[in-house]
C-alpha positions in Angstrom: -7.2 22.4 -5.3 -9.5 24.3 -7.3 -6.3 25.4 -10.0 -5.8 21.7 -10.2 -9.3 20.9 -11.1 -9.6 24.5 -13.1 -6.9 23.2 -15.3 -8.5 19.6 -15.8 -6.5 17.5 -13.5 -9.5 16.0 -11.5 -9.0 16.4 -7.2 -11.6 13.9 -5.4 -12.3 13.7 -1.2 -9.7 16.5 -0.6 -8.8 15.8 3.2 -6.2 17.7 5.9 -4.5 15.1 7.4 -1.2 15.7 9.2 -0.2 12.1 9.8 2.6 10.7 7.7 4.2 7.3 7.2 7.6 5.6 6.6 9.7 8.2 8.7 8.4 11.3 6.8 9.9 14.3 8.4 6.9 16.1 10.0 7.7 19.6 9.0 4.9 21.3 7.0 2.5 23.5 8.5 -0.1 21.6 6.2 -1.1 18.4 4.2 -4.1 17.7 2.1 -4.3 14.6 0.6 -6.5 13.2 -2.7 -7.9 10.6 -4.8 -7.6 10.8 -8.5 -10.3 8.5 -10.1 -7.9 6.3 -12.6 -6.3 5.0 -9.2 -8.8 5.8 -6.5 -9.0 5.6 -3.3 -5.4 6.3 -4.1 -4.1 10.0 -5.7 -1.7 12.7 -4.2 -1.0 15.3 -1.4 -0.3 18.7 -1.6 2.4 19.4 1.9 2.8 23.2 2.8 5.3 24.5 4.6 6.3 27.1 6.8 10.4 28.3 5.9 12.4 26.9 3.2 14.5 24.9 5.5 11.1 22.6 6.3 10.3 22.0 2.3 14.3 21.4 2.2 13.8 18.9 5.3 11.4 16.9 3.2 12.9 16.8 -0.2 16.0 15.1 1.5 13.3 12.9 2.8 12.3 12.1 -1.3 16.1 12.0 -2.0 16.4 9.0 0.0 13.1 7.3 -0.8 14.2 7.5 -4.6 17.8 6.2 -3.7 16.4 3.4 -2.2 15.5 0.8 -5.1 12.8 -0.7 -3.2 11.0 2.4 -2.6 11.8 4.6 -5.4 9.1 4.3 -7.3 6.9 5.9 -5.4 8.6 9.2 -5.5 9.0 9.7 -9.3 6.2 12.2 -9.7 6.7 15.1 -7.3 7.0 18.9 -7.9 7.7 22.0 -6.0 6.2 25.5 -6.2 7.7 27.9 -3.8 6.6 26.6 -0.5 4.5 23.7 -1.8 5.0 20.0 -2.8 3.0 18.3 -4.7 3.4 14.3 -4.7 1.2 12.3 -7.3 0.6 8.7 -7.0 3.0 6.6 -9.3 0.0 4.0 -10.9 -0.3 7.3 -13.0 0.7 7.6 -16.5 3.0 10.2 -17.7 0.2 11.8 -19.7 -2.2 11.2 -16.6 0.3 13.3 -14.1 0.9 16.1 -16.5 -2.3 18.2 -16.0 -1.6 18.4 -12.7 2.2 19.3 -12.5 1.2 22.0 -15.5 -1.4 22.9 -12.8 0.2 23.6 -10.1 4.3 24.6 -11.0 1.9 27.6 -12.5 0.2 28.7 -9.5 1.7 32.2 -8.4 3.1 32.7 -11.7 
């Protein structure tokens, strides 16, 4: 979080919560999720995981949310940094979501 907000992308009400929806494989070892004030309460999560197979577990989960045309959407800003994801709230603009993709595909590099 704070190499999000060092590099401008602003991180609100950071919260661990390790509940998921719509059939979300539950395979991280943790989740944080925040609001980003341009479309608070909504914002993004940041999912860690334990083994590659567990991030590979969920990005087969994003595969099929963005073949899916009625759910799509809400996948199209999501990056991954070793064992991380980072999922970003799709209200955002390009130019909104790319401090914090800059942000964090640079952490532990």
């Amino acid at each position: 979080m704070d190499a999000l907000s060092a590099a401008g992308a602003t991180v609100q009400n950071p919260v661990a919560d390790m509940v998921v929806g719509r059939d979300a494989p539950n395979t991280f070892s943790e989740r944080i999720v925040f609001q980003i004030p341009s479309v608070a309460p909504e914002g993004g999560q940041i999912v860690i995981f334990r083994t590659p197979a567990d991030l590979q577990a969920w990005q087969s989960y994003v595969d099929t949310l963005r073949a899916d045309p009625d759910e799509r959407r809400s996948v199209i800003y999501v990056y991954v940094n070793q064992n991380a994801l980072l999922q970003l709230n799709a209200n955002l603009l390009p130019d909104e979501a790319a401090p914090y993709s800059t942000a964090f595909t640079s952490i532990g590099s």
